[in-house]
N, CA, C and O of each residue as an XYZ file, in Angstrom:
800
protein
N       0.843     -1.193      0.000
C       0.000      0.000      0.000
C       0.881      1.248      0.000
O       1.860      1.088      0.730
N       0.829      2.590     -0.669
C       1.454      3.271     -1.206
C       1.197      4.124      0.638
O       0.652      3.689      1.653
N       1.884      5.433      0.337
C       1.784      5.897      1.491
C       0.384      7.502      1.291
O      -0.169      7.540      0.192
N      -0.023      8.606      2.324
C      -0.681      9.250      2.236
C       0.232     10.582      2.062
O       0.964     10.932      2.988
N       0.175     11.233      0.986
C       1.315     12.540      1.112
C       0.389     14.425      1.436
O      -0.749     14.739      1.086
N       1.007     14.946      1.884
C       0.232     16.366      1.428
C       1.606     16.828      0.784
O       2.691     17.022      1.331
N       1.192     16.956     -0.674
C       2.209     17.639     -1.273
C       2.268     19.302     -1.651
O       1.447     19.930     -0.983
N       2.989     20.059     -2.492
C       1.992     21.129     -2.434
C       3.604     22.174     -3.081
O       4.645     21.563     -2.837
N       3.772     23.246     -3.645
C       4.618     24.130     -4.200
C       4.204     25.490     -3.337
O       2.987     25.659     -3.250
N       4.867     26.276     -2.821
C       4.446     26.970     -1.879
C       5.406     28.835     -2.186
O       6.600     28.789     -2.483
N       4.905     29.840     -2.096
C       5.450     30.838     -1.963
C       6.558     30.879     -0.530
O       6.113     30.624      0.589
N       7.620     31.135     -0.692
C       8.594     31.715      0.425
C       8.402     31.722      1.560
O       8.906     31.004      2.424
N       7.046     33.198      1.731
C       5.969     33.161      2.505
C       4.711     32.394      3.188
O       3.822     32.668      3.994
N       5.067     31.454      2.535
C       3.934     29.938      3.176
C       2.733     29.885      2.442
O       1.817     29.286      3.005
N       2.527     30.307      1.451
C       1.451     30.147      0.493
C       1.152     29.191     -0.382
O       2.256     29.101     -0.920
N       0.403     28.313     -0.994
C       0.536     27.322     -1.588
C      -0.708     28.031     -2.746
O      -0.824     27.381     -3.785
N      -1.301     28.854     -2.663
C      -2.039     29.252     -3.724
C      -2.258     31.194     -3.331
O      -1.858     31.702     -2.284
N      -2.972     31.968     -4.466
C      -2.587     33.473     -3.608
C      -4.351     33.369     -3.703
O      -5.155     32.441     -3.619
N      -4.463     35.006     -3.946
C      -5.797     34.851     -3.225
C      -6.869     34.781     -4.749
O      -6.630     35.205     -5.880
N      -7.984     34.127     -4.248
C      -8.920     33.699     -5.251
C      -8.398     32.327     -5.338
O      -9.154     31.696     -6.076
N      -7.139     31.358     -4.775
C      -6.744     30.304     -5.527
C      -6.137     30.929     -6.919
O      -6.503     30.616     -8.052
N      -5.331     31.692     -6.641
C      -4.398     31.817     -8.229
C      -3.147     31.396     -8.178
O      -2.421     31.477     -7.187
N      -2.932     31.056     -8.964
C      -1.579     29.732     -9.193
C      -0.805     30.008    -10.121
O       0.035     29.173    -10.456
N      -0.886     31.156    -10.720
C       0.114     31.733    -12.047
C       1.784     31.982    -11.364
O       2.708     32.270    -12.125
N       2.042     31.799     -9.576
C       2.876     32.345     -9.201
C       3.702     30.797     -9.553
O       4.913     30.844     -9.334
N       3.334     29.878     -9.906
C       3.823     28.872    -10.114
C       4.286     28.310    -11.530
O       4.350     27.164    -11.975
N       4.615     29.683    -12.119
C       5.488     30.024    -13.249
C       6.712     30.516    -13.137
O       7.773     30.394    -13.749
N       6.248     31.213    -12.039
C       7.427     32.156    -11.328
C       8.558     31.664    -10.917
O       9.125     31.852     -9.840
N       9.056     30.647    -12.339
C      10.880     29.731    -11.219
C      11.801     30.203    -11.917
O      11.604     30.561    -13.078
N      12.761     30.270    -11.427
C      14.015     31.149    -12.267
C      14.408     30.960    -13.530
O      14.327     29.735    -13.627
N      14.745     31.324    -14.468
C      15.315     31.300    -15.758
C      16.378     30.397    -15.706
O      17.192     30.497    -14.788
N      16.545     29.094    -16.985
C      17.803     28.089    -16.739
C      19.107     29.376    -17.787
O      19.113     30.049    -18.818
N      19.924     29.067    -16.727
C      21.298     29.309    -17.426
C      21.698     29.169    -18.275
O      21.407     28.027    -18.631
N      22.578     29.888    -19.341
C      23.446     29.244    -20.370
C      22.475     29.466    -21.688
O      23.001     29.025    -22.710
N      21.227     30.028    -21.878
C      20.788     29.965    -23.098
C      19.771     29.231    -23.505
O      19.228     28.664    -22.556
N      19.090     28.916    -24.965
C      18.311     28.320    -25.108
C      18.562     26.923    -25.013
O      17.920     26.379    -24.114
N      19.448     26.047    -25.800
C      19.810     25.155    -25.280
C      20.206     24.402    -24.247
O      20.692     23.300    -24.502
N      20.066     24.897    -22.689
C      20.214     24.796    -21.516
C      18.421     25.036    -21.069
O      17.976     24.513    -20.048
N      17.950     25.491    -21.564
C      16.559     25.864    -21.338
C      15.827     25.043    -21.960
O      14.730     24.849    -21.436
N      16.037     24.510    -22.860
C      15.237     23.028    -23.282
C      15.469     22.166    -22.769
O      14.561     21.475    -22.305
N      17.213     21.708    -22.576
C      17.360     20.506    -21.508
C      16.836     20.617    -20.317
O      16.296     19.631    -19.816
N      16.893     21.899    -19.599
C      16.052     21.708    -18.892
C      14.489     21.563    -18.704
O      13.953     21.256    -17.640
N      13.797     21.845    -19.963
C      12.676     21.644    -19.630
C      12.435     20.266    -19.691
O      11.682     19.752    -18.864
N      12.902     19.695    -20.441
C      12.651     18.150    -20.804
C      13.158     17.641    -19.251
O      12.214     17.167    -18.617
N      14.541     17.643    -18.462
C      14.310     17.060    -17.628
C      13.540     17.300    -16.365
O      13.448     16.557    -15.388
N      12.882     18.745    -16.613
C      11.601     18.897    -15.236
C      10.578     17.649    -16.146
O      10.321     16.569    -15.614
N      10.239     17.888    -17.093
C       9.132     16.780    -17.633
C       9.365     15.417    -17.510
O       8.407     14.651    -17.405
N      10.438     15.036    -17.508
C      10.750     13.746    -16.959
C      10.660     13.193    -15.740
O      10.512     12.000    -15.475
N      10.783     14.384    -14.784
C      11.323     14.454    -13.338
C       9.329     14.680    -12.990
O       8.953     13.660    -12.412
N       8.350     15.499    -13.161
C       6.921     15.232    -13.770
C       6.493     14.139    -13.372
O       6.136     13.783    -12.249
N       6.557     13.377    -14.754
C       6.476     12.383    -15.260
C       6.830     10.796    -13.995
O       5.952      9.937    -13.906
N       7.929     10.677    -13.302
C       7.919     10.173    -12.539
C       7.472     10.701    -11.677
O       6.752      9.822    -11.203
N       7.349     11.592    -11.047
C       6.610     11.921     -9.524
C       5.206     11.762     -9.669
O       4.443     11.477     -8.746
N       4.824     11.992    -11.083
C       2.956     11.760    -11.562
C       2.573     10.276    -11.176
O       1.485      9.953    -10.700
N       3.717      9.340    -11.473
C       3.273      7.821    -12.391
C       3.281      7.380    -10.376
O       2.620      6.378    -10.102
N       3.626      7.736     -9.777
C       3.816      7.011     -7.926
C       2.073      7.603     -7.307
O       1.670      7.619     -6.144
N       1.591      7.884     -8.141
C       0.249      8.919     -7.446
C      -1.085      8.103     -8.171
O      -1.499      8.317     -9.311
N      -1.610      7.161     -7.240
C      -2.829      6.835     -7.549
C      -4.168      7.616     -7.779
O      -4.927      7.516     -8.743
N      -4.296      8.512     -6.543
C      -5.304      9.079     -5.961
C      -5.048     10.888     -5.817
O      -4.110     11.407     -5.212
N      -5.827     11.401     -6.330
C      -5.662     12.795     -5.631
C      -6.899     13.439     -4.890
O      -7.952     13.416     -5.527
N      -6.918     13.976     -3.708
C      -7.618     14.025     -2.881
C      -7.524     15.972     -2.762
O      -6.663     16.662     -2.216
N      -8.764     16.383     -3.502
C      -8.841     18.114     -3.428
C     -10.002     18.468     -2.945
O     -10.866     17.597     -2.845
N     -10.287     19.820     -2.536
C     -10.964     20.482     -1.694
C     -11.810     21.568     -3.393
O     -11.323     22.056     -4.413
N     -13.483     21.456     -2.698
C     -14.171     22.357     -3.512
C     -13.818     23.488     -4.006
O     -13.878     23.778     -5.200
N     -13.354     24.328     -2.948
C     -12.662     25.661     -3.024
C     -11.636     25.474     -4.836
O     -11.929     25.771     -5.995
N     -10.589     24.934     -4.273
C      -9.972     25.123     -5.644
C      -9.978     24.333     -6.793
O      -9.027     24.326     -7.575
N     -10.977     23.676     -6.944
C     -12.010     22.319     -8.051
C     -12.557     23.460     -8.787
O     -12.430     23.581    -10.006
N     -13.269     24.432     -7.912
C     -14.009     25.476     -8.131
C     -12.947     26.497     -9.043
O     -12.990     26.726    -10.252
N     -12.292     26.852     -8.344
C     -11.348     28.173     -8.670
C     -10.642     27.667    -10.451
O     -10.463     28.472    -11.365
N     -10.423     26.498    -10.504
C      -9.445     25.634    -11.203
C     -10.770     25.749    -12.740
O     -10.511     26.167    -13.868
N     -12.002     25.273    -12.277
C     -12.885     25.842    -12.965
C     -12.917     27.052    -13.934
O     -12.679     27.108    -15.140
N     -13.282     27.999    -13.043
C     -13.614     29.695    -13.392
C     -11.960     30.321    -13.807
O     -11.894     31.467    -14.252
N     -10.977     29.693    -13.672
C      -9.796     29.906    -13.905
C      -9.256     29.580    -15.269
O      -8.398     30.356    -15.691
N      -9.698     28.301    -16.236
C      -9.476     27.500    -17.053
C      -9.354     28.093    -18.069
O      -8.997     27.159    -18.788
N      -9.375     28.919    -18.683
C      -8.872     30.097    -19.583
C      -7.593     31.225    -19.366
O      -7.001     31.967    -20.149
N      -7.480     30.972    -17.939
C      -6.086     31.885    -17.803
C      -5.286     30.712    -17.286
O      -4.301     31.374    -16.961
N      -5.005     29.646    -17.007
C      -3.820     29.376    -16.421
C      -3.215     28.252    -17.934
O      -3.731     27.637    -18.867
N      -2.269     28.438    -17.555
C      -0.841     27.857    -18.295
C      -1.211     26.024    -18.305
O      -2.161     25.413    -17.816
N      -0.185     25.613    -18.968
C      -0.211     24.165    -19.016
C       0.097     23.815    -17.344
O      -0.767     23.285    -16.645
N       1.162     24.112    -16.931
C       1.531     23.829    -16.125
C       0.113     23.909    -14.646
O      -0.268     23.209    -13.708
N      -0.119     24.856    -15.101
C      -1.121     25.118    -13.402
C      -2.744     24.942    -14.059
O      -3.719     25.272    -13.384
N      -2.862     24.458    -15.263
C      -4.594     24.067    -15.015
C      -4.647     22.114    -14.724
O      -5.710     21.507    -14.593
N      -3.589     21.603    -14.690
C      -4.168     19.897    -14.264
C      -2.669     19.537    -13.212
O      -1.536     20.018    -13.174
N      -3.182     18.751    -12.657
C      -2.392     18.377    -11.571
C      -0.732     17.722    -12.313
O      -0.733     17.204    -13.430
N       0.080     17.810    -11.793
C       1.761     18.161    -12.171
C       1.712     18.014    -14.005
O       1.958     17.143    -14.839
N       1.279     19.316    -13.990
C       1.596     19.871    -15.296
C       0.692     19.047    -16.455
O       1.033     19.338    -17.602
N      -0.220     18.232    -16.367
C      -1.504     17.352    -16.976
C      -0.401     16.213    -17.422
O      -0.517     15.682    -18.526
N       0.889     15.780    -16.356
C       1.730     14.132    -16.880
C       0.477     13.486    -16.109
O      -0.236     12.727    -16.766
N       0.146     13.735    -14.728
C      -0.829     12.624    -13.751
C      -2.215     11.817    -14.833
O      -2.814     12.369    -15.756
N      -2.339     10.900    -14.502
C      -3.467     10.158    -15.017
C      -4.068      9.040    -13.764
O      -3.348      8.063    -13.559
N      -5.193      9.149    -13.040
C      -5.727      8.547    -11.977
C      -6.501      9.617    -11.518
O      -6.520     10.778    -11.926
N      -7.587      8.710     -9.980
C      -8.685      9.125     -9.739
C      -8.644     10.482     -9.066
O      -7.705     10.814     -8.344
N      -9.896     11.414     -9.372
C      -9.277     12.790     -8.308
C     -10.884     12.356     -7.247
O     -11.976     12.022     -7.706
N     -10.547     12.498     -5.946
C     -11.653     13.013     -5.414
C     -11.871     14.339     -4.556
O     -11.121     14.689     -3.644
N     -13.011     15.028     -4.983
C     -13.378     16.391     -4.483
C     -13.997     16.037     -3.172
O     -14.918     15.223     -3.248
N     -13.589     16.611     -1.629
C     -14.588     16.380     -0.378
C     -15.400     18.011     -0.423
O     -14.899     19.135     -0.445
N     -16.906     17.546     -0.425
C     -17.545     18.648     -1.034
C     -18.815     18.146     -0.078
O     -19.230     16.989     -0.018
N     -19.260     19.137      0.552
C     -20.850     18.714      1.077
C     -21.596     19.090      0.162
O     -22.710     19.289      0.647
N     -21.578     19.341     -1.149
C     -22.535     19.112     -1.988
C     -22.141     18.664     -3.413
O     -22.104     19.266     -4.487
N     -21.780     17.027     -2.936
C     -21.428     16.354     -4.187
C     -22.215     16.012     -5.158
O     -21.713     15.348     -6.064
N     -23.718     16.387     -5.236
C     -24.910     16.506     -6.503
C     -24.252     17.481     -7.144
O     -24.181     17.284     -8.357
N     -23.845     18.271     -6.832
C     -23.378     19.381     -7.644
C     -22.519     19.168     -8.923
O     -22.466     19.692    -10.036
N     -21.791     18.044     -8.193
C     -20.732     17.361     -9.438
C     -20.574     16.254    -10.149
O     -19.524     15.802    -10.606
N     -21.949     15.715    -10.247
C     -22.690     14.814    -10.633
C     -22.083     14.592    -11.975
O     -21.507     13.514    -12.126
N     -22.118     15.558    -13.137
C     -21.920     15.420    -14.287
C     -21.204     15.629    -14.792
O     -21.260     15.855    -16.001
N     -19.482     15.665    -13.620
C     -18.715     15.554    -13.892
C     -17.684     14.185    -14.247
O     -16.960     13.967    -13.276
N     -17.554     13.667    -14.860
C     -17.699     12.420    -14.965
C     -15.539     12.191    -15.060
O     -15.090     11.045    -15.075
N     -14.614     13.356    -15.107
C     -13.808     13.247    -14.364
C     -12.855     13.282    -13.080
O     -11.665     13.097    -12.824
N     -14.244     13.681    -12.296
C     -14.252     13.411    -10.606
C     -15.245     12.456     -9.615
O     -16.451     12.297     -9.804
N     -14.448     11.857     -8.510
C     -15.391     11.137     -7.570
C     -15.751     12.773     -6.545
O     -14.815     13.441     -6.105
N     -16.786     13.053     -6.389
C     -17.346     13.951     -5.124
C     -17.779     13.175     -4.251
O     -18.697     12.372     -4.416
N     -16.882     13.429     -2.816
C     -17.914     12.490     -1.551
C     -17.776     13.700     -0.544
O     -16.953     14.584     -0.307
N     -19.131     13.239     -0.026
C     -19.271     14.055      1.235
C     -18.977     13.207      2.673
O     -19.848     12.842      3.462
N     -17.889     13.046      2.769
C     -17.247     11.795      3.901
C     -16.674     12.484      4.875
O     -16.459     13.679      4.672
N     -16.293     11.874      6.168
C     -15.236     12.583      6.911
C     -13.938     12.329      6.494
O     -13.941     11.502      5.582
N     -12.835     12.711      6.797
C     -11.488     13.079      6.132
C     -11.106     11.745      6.143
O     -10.640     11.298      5.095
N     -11.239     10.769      7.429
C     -10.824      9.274      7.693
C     -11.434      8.373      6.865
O     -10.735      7.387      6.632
N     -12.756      8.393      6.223
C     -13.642      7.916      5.440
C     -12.694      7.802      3.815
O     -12.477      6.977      2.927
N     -12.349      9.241      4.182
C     -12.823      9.633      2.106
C     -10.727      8.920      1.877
O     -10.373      8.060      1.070
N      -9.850      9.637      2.835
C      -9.214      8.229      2.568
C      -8.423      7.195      2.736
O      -7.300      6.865      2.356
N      -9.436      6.663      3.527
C      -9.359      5.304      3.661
C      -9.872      4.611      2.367
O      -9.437      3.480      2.152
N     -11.027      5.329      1.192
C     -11.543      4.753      0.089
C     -10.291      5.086     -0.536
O      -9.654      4.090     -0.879
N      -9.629      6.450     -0.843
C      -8.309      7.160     -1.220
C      -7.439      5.881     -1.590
O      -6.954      5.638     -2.695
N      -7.345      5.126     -0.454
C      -6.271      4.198     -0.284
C      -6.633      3.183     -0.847
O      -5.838      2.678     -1.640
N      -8.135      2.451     -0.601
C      -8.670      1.447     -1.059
C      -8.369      1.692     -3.258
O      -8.064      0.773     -4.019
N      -8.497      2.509     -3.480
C      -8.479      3.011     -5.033
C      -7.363      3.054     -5.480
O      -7.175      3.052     -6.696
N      -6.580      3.094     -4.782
C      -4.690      3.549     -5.052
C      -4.235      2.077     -5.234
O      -3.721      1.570     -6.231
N      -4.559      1.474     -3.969
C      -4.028      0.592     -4.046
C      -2.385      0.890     -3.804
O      -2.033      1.782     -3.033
N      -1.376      0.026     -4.565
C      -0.032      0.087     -3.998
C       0.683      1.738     -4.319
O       1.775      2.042     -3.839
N       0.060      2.475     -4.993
C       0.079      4.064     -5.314
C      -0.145      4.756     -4.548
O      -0.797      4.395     -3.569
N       0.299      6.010     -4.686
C       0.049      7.219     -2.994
C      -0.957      7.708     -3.232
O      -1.347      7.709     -4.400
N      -1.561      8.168     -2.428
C      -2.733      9.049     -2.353
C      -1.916     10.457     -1.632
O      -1.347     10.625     -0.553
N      -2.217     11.458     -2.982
C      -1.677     13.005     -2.520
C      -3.044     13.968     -2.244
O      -4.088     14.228     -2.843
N      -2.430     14.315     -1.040
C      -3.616     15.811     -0.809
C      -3.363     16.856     -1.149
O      -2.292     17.214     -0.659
N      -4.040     17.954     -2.087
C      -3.639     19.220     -2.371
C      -4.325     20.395     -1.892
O      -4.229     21.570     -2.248
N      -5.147     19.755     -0.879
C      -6.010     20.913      0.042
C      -5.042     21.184      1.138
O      -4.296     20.409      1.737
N      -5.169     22.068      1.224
C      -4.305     23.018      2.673
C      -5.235     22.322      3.862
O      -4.721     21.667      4.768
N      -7.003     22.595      3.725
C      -7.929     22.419      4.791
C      -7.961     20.847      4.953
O      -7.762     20.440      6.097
N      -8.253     19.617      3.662
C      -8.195     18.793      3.831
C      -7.090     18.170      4.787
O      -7.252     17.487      5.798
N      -5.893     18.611      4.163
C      -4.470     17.949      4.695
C      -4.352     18.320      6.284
O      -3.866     17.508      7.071
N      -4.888     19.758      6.753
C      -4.968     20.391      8.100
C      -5.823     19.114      8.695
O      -5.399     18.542      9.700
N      -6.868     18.739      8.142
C      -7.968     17.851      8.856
C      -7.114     16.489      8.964
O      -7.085     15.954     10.073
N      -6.656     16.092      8.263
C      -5.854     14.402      7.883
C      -5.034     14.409      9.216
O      -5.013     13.484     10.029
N      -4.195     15.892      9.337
C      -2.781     15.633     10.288
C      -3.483     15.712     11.982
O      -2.914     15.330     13.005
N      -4.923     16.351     11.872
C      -5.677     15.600     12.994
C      -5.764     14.256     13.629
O      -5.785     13.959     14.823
N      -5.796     13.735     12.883
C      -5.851     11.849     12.746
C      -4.779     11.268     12.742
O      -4.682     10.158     13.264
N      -3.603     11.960     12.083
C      -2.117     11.379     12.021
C      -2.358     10.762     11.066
O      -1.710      9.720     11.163
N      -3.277     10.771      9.583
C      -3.479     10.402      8.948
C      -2.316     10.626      7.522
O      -2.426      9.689      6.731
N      -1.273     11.676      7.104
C      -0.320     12.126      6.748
C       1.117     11.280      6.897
O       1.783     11.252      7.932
N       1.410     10.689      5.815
C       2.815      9.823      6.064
C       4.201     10.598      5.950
O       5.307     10.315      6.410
N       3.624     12.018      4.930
C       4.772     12.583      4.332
C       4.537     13.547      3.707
O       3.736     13.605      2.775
N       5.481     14.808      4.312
C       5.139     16.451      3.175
C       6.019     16.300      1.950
O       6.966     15.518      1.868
N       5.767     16.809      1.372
C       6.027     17.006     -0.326
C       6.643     18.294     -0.410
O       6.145     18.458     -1.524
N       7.237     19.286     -0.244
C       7.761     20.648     -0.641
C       8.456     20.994     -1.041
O       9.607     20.754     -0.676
N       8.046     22.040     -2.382
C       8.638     22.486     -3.566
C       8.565     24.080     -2.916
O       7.672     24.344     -2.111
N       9.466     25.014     -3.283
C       9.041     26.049     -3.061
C       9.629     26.966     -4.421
O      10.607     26.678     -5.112
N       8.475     28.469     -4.611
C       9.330     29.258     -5.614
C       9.485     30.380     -5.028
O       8.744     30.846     -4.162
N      10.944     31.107     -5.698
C      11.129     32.676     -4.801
C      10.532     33.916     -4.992
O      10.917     34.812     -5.744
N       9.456     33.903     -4.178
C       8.440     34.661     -4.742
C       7.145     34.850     -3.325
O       6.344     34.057     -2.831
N       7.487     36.353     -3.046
C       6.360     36.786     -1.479
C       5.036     36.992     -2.497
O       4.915     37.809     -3.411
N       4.049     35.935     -2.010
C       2.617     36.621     -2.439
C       2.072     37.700     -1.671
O       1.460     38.695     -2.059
N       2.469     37.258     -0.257
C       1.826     38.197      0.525
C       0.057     37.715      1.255
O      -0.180     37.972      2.435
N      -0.515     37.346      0.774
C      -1.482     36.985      0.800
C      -2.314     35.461      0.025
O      -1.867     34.909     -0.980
N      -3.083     35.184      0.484
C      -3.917     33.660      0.164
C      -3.541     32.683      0.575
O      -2.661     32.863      1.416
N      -3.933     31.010      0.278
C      -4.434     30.304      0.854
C      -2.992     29.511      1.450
O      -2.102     29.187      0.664
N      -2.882     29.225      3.065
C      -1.608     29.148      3.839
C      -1.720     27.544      3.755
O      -2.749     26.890      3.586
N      -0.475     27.098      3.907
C       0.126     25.632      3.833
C      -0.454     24.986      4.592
O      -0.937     23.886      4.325
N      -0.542     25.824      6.199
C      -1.264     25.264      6.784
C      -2.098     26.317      8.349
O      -1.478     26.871      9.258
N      -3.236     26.277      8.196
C      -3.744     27.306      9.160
C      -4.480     27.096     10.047
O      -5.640     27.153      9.640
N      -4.398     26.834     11.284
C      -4.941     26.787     12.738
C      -5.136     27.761     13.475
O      -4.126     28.219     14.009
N      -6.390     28.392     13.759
C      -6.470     29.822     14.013
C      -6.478     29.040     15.620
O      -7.136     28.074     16.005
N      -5.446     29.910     16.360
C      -5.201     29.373     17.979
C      -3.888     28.988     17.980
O      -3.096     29.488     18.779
N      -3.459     27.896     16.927
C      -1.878     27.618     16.642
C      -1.947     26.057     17.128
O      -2.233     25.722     18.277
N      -1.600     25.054     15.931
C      -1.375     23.934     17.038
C      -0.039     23.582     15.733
O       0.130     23.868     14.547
N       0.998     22.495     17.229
C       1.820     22.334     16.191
C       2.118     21.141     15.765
O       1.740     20.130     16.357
N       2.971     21.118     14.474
C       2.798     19.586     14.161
C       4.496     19.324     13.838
O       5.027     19.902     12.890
N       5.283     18.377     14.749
C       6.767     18.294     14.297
C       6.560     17.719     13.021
O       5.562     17.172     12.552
N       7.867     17.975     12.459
C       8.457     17.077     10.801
C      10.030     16.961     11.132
O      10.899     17.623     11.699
N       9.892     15.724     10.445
C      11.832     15.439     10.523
C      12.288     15.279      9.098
O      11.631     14.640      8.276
N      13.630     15.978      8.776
C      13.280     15.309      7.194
C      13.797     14.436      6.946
O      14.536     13.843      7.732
N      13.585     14.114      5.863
C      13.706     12.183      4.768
C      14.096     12.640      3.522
O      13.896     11.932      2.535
N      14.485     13.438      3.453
C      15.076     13.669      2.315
C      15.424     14.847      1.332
O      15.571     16.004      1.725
N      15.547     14.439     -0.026
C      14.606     15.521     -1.329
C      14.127     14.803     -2.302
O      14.025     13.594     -2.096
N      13.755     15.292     -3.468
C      13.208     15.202     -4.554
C      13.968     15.573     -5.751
O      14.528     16.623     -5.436
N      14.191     15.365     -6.590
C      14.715     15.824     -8.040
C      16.597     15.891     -7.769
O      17.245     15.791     -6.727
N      16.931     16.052     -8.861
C      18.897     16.869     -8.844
C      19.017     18.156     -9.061
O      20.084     18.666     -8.721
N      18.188     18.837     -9.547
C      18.406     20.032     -9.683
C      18.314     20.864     -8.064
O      17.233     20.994     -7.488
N      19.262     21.232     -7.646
C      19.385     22.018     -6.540
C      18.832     23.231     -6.486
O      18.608     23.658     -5.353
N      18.523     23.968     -7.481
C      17.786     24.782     -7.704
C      15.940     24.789     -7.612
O      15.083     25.670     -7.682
N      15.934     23.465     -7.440
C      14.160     23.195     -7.858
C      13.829     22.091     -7.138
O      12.645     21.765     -7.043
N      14.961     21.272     -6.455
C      14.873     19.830     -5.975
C      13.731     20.492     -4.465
O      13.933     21.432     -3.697
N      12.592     19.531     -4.547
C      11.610     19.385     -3.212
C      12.367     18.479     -2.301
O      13.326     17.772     -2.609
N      11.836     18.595     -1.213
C      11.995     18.480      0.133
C      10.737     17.736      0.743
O       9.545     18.036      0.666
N      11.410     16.597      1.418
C      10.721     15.610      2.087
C      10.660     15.725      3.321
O      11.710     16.163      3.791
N       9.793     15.497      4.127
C       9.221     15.281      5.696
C       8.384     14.949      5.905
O       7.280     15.232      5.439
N       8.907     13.726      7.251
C       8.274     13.226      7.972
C       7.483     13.629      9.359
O       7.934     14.396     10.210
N       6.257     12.982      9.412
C       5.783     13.631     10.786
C       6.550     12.854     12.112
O       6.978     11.718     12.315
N       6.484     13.950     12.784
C       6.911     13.162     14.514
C       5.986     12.324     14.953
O       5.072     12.966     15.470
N       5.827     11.303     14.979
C       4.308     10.525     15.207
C       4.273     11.149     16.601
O       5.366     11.481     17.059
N       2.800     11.434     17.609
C       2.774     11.872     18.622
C       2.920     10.817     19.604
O       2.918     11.087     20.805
């Protein structure tokens, strides 16, 4: 059985989307060195590098809010920020929505109205030996309630939004240790960052 991740690309400032859910800041990564030919190799090996981090992901587990936004957005955003890592992913998405009639006729999403332990535990049941990633800030806040979270995912770009939707937000403050396990990618410039929770 694959593990449960909250993954997520985040502003400097702790942002993982700005406000409205806009995601164009996730263009915003530095220019490759050396020219055009350094700028194609590199694009090909972020698409490769994609491409494997897509193919380990059974399940994706998102919140109405930005299902919604991702929606009414679908004319302005880029390849990269209208489908999940850049449209390489192929597998199930489910929306936790208390009004999953709504998305009835969407026939490339599961909508459940479950509690967070419910929706996945099915997450997992669907994945099977594949991860199930969360890309809700609120969902993933609710999961690390439960200790339901095996592992953070973090990418970050250099870039203060200033404002919108936070990595993670507990109005009162509660805290949650991480140890890390690692990174992600070779490029030192772009390579994500792995952590583990402190089990309590």
């Amino acid at each position: 059985m694959g593990k449960v991740a909250y993954g997520f690309t985040a502003s400097l400032d702790g942002f993982i989307a700005g406000p409205g859910h806009d995601m164009s800041f996730l263009s915003d990564t530095p220019a490759a060195p050396g020219g055009a030919e350094s700028a194609a190799e590199r694009q090909a090996a972020d698409e490769a590098e994609l491409a494997g981090l897509a193919a380990a992901v059974g399940v994706i587990i998102s919140g109405r809010r930005g299902y919604d936004a991702a929606r009414e957005q679908a004319g302005e955003r880029d390849e990269l920020t209208a489908e999940a890592y850049g449209g390489a992913w192929s597998g199930t998405e489910i929306i936790l929505t208390h009004r999953p009639e709504e998305l009835a006729a969407d026939p490339s999403v599961i909508a459940l109205d479950l509690d967070v332990r419910e929706v996945i535990s099915r997450a997992r049941e669907i994945a099977g030996p594949l991860d199930v990633q969360i890309i809700s800030a609120d969902i993933a806040r609710q999961a690390l309630e439960h200790d339901l979270v095996d592992e953070l995912q973090v990418w970050t770009v250099p870039i203060f939004l200033g404002d919108g939707v936070r990595i993670f937000d507990v109005p009162g403050g509660r805290r949650v240790r991480w140890e890390a396990a690692g990174t992600i990618g070779t490029d030192p410039e772009n390579c994500g960052r792995l952590y583990r929770p402190r089990r309590r």
